[in-house]
Every structure is written in structure tokens, then in C-alpha cells.
C-alpha positions as CSV (number, residue, x, y, z in Angstrom):
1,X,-7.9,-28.9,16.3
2,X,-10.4,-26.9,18.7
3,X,-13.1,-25.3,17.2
4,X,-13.1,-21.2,16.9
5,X,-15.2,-19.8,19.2
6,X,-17.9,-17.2,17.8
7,X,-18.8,-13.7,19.7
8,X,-22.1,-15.7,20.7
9,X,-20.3,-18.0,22.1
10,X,-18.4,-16.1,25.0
11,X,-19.2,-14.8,28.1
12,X,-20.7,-11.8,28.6
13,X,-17.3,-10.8,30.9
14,X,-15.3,-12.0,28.0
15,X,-17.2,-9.8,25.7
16,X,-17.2,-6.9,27.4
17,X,-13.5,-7.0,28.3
18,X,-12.7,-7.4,24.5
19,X,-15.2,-3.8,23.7
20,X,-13.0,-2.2,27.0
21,X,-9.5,-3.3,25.1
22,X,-11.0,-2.3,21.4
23,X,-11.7,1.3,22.4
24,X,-8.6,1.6,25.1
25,X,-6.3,0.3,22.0
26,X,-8.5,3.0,19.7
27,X,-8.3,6.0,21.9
28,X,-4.5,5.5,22.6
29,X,-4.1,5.4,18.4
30,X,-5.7,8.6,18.4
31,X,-4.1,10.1,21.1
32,X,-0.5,9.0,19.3
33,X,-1.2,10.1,15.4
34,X,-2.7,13.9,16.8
35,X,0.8,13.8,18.6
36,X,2.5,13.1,15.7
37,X,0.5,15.3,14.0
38,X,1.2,18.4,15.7
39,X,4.5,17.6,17.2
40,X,7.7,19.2,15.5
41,X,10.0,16.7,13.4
42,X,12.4,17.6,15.1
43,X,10.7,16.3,18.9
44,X,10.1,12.9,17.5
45,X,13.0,10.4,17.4
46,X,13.0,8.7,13.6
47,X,10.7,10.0,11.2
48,X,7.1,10.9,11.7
49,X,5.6,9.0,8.8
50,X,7.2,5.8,10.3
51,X,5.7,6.4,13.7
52,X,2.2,6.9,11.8
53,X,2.6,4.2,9.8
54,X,3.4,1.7,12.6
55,X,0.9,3.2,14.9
56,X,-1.9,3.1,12.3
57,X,-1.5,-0.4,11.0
58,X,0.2,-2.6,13.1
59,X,-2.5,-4.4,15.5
60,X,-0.4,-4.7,18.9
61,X,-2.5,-4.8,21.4
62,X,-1.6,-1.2,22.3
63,X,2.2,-1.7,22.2
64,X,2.6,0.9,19.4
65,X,1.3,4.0,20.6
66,X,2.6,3.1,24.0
67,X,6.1,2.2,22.5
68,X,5.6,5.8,20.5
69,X,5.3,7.9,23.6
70,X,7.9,6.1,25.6
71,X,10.3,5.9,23.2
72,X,9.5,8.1,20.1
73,X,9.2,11.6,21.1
74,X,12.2,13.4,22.2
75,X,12.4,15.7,25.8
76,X,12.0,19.1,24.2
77,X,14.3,21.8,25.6
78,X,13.2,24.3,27.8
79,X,13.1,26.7,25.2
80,X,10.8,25.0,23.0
81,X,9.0,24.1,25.8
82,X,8.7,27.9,26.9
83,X,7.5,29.1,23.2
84,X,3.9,27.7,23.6
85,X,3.7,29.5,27.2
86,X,3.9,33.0,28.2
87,X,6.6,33.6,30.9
88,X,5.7,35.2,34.3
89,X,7.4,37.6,35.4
């Protein structure tokens, strides 16, 4: 059985591409619980503490809170859509 390798022991590319990953994988976490946060129920196919749950624990490589904006929130309507903005007349 090989040996583990330590953080000393890899490259400084290797390194560097596993900070880039950490903090890509972190800022789309965030980005996907404040969207759950202040989306409506309603907007968000199964149930919002599922979605948080999933996207807050499970460590997928980003797969989560990219699987959470492709597939979890619902198209909203054009009147829901139209609520947060003034319409021009």
C-alpha cells in the first residue's frame, strides 16, 4: 500500500490548485445557502432544509450547490419575477 502523501510533500502546482478548488467549492456553498436563504419555498423544488442540509455537509467537490441551482430552484413566473422590480411604463 502507497504511502499518503503529506501537504509538504506536493508540488507547489498541486498545492495551489487544491487552495483554487477549496475556496471555488466554498464560495459556491455560500452563494447556494444565501439562495436558499432568501428564496421563497415555494421557488425551490423539495424542501429548503434538505437543500441546506445537502449543500452544507456533503463534501462533493462542488456537485451540490451546482446540482442546487441547476436542478433545485424552480423558474419563477413572471409575476413573481415582476414583484421585486418596478415596471416601466
Amino acid at each position: 500500500m502507497a504511502a499518503r502523501k503529506q501537504w509538504s510533500d506536493l508540488s507547489e502546482r498541486t498545492r495551489k490548485l487544491l487552495i483554487i478548488g477549496a475556496v471555488a467549492e466554498g464560495i459556491l456553498r455560500l452563494a447556494a445557502l444565501i439562495d436558499i436563504k432568501r428564496r421563497p419555498a415555494s421557488q425551490i423544488r423539495g424542501r429548503k432544509w434538505i437543500w441546506a442540509s445537502l449543500v452544507a455537509v456533503v463534501s462533493s467537490a462542488g456537485m451540490v450547490p451546482i446540482s442546487y441551482f441547476v436542478f433545485g430552484r424552480r423558474a419563477g413566473t413572471r409575476d413573481t419575477q415582476a414583484a421585486g422590480h418596478k415596471r416601466e411604463a
